[in-house]
C-alpha positions in Angstrom: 21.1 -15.7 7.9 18.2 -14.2 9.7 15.2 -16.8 11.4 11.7 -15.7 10.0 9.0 -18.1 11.4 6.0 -18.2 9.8 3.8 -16.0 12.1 6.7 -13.4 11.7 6.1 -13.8 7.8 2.6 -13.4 7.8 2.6 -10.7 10.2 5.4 -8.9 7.5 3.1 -10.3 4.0 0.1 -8.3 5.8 1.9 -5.4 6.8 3.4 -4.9 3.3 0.1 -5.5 1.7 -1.4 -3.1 3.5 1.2 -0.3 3.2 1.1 -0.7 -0.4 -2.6 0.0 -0.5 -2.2 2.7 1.8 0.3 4.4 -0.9 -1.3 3.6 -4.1 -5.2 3.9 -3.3 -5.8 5.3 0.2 -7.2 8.8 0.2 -4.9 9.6 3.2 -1.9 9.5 1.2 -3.4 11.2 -1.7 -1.2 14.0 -0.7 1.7 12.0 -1.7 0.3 11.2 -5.5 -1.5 14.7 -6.1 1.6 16.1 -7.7 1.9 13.6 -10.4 -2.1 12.5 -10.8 -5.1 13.8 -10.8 -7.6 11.9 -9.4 -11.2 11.8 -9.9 -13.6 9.7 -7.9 -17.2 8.5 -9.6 -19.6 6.6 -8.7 -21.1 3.9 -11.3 -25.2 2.6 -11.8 -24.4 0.0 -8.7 -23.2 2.4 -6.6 -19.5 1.4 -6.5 -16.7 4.4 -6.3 -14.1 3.8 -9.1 -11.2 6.4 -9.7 -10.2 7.6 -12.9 -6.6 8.8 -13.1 -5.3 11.8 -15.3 -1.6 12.3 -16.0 0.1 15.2 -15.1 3.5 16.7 -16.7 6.7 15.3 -18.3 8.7 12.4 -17.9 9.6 12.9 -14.2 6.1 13.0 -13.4 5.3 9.9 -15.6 8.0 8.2 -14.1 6.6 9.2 -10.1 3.4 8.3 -11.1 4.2 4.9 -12.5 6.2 4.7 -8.8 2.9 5.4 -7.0 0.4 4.1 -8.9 1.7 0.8 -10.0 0.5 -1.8 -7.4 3.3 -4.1 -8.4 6.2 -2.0 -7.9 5.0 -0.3 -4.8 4.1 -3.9 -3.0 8.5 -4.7 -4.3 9.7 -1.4 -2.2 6.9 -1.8 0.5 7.9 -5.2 1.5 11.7 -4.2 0.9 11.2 -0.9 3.4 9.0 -3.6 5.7 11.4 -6.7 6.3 14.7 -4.2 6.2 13.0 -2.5 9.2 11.6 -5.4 10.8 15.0 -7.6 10.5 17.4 -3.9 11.1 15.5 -2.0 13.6 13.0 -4.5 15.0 12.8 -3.0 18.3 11.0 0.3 16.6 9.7 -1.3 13.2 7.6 -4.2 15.5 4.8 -2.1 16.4 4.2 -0.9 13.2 4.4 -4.2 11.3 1.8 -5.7 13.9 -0.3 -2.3 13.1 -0.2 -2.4 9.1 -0.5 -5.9 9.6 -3.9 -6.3 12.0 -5.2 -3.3 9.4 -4.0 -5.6 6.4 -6.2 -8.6 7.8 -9.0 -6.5 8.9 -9.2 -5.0 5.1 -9.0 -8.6 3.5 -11.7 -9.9 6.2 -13.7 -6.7 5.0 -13.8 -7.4 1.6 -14.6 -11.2 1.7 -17.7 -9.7 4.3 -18.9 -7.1 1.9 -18.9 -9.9 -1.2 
């Protein structure tokens, strides 16, 4: 069985956190949910942006969105598609792992700064 220490886990916890927010809210990837949602962004009376989320088409779409909006279920195939990479290709996958991972920590460090 494969030897994960614990800096190796955190380093693959914050790289999967962070990819799964990159799917399911970043406006980057937008592109990727655009065919099944539409998204609309608003800003309420303190200022915050919130999105509101239309469906699009039939059950294939339901079932794509669900796939990339669903926090849950994108954080199970986002750390899946991280450790396989890290533990099969680890040569190629490091980089990115310590990447997603120093954005992960920088995004959780933001949001404890903002309050």
């Amino acid at each position: 069985m494969w030897d994960i220490s614990w800096l190796t886990f955190m380093l693959l916890f914050l790289a999967s956190y962070r990819l799964t927010r990159l799917i399911v809210f970043d406006e980057i990837t937008a592109f990727l949910r655009r065919p099944f949602v539409e998204e609309r962004f608003h800003t309420d009376e303190t200022g915050a942006i919130y999105a509101v989320i239309d469906e699009k088409g039939g059950r294939f779409h339901a079932f794509m969105r669900k796939l990339l909006t669903c926090y849950w279920c994108v954080g199970v195939w986002s750390a899946a598609a991280v450790g396989a990479a890290y533990l099969l290709i680890p040569a190629i996958a490091y980089p990115l792992v310590l990447v997603l991972a120093i954005a992960g920590a920088a995004g959780i460090l933001e949001s404890f700064v903002k309050g």
